[in-house]
N, C-alpha and C positions, 0 to 999 in steps of 0.2 A: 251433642252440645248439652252443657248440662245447665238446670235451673238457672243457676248464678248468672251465668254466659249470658243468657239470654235475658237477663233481668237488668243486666249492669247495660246490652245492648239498648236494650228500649230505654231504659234511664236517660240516657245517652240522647238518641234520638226526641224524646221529647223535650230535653234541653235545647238542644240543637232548634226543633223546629219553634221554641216557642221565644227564642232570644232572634231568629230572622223576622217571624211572625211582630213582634215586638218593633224592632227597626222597622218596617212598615208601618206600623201603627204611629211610632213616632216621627217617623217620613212626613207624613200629611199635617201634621200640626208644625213644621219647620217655618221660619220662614222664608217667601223665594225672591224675596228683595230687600234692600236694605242694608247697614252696615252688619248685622249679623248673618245673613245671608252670605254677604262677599269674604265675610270672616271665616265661616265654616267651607268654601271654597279652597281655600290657600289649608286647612287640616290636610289633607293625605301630603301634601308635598315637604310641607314641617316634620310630617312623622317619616316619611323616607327620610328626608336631610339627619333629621337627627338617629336614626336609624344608621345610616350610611359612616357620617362623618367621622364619628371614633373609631370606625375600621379603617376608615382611610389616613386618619391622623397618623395610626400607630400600624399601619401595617406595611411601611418599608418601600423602598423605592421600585417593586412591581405594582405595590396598591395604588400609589402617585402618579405613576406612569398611565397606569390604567383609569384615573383619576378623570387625569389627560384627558384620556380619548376619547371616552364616555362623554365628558363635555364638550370633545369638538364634533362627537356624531351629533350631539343636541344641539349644535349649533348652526349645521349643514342641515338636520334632516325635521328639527322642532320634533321630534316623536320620540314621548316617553320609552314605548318599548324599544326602538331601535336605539334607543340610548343604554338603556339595560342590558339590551344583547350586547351591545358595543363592549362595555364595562367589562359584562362578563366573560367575554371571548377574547381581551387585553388582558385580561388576570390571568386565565387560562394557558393563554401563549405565552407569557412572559415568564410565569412559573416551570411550565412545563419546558421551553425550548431556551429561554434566555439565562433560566438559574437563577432568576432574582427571588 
């Protein structure tokens, strides 16, 4: 392995540890109640939705389908990841067996 390699690796890693290190430190100063508390609650599921949504808009009637299903597993089961799985294993079947 040569210099570089190993210089560009630790670079690396000390970004790495010191941007988690960092979210901890800004962890403890959040706050855990309150209207910005509840505000920064509902962040990951805004950044999925808006994540998700322009794929699904424009990705044709297996994406919709699977759209579907994903939201009737979250419906039956309230669980993020079984809902994921769901999505992803209706895209999957649909493209691979149905041709959409």
């Amino acid at each position: 392995m040569s210099l570089d390699s190993l210089l560009a690796i630790l670079g690396m890693a000390i970004v790495t540890f010191a941007i988690r290190a960092g979210g901890l430190l800004i962890a403890e100063r959040l706050p855990s109640t309150g209207f910005m508390a509840l505000w920064m609650r509902h962040i990951p599921g805004a950044v999925l939705a808006a994540l998700i949504a322009p794929e699904v808009l424009k990705g044709g009637p297996a994406a919709w389908l699977a759209a579907l299903a994903a939201t009737l597993v979250y419906l039956a089961t309230r669980n993020v990841f079984a809902t994921i799985v769901g999505g992803v294993l209706a895209i999957f079947l649909l493209r691979r067996f149905a041709g959409l």
